[in-house]
N, C-alpha and C positions, 0 to 999 in steps of 0.2 A: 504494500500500500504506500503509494504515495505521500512526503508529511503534508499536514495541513498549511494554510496559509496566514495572516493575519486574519484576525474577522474582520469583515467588511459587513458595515450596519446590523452589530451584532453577531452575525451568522459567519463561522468559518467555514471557506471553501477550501474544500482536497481536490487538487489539482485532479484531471483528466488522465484516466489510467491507459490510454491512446494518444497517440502523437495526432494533436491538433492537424488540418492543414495550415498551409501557409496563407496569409491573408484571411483568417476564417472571417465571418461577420457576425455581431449582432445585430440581428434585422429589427429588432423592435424592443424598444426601450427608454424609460422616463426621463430627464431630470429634474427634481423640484428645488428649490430654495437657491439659496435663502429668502425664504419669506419676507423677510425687511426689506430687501432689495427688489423680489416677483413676487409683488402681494396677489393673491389667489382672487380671484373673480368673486362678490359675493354673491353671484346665484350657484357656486358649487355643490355638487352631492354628496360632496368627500373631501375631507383636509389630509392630505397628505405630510409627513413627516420629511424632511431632508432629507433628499437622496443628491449626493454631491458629485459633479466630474473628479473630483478625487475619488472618492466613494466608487464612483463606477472604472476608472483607472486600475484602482488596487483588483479589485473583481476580472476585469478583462487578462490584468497579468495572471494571478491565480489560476484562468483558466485558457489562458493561451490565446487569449482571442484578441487581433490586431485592427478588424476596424469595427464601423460602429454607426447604427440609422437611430437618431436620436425622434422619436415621436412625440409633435405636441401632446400634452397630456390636458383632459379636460377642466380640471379644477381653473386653469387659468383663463376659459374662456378662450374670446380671442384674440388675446393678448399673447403673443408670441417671443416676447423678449427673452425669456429664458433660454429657450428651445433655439433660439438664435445666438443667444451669447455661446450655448454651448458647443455648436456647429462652429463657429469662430475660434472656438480659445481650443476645439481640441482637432482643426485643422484640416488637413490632407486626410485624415484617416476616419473624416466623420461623413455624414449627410444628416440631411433632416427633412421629417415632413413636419410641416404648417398648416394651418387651419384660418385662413384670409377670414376678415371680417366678413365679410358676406356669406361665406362657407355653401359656395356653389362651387369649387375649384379644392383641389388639393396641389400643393403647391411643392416640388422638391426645394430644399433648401441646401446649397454647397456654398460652404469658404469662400471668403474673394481673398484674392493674392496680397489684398494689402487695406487698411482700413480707409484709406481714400477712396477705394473703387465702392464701395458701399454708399448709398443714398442716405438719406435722411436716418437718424437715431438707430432704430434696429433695423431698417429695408436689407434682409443682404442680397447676392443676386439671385433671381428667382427664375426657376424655368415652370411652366404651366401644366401638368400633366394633360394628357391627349381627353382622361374621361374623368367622368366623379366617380369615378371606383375606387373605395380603399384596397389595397393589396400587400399582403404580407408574403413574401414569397423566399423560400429557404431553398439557394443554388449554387454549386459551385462555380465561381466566377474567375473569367484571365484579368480580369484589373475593374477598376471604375470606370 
């Protein structure tokens, strides 16, 4: 057996008893907080607790996995600022989907090369998806 890793939000992870592939993804996954900074929408169903890009960092190392689709999460409405700082700050190795105020579009969300190329406050650049179809799709991939 594998040893354990630090615990990450309580819970330790034992590394993967299989050699990861290279580039794996996690297709579908939150970040919440800091709430002082991404105050959560007040018509929420659900308060979530801090869940940090360190927090999710430590977890990916643990279990070998090198990139990463970060998912608007609903408590924020459609307030995307989070879900956009965190496709920024964690780069090349991230994506994201969005949830546009209108929420007739889903919207992929990718890093810009430099924070100039970015519009206004959180806009980063946006590409439109073809349908309003959500999709979660688990594939092995040759790059982005």
């Amino acid at each position: 057996m594998m040893p354990a890793s630090a615990p990450v939000l309580g819970v330790v992870h034992t590394p993967p008893a299989f050699e990861v592939p290279h580039n794996a993804c996690d297709c579908h996954t939150h970040i919440f907080g800091p709430a002082d900074r991404f105050p959560y929408s007040s018509k929420r169903l659900y308060t979530p607790g801090d869940a940090s890009i360190g927090d999710l960092l430590a977890l990916h190392c643990a279990l070998h996995i090198d990139r990463v689709v970060i998912v608007h999460p609903s408590p924020y409405g459609t307030d995307n600022a989070c879900t956009v700082d965190a496709v920024r700050r964690l780069g090349a190795r991230a994506r994201g989907v969005i949830t546009p105020a209108t929420a007739t579009r889903i919207f992929l969300v990718r890093p810009t090369a430099s924070p100039t190329q970015a519009s206004a406050s959180t806009r980063p650049a946006m590409r439109r998806s073809t349908t309003c179809w959500r999709c979660t799709a688990r594939c092995i991939s040759t790059g982005w």
